[in-house]
N, C-alpha and C positions, 0 to 999 in steps of 0.2 A: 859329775856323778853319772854313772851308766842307768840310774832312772828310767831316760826315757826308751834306751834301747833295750834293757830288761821288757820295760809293756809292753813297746811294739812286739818285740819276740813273741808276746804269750797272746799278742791282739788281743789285750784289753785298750780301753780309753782309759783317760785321764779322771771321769765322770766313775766308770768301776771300781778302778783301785783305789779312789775315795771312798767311796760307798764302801767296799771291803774292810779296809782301815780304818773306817770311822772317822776321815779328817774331809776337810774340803777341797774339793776340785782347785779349786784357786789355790791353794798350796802346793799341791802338784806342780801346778804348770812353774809356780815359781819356782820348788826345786830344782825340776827339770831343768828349766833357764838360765839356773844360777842365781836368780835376784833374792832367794832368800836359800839360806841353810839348815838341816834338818838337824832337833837336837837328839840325844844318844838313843832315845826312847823311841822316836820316831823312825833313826837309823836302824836300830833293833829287829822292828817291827816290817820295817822293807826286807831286810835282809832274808828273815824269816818268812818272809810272803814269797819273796823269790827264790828261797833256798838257796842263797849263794851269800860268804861271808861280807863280813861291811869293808873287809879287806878292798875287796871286787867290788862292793858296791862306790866305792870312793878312790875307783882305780889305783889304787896301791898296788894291786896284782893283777898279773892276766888269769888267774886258775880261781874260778868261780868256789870252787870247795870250799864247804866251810867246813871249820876245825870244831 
């Protein structure tokens, strides 16, 4: 998942876009690492924080737009 490189981009932490989304930091870092997967609500909600489809967000595509 591009996760981590969406936050870096926007230099948030992993601590922020917890706090923003309402989930916890320790979730993050696991999505980020891959040890655990985001279910569709969660995916939703990154997508939307990033403004880029869940297409991009789960590397399907290189064209961030979302439809």
């Amino acid at each position: 998942m591009r996760l981590r490189e969406l936050r870096k981009k926007r230099g948030i932490s992993q601590l922020k876009l917890a706090m923003d989304l309402n989930m916890n930091q320790n979730s993050v870092s696991r999505y980020e690492s891959g040890a655990r997967e985001a279910d569709y609500k969660t995916l939703i909600a990154l997508a939307d924080y990033f403004n880029v489809s869940i297409d991009y967000l789960l590397e399907r595509t290189e064209d961030p737009k979302r439809n």
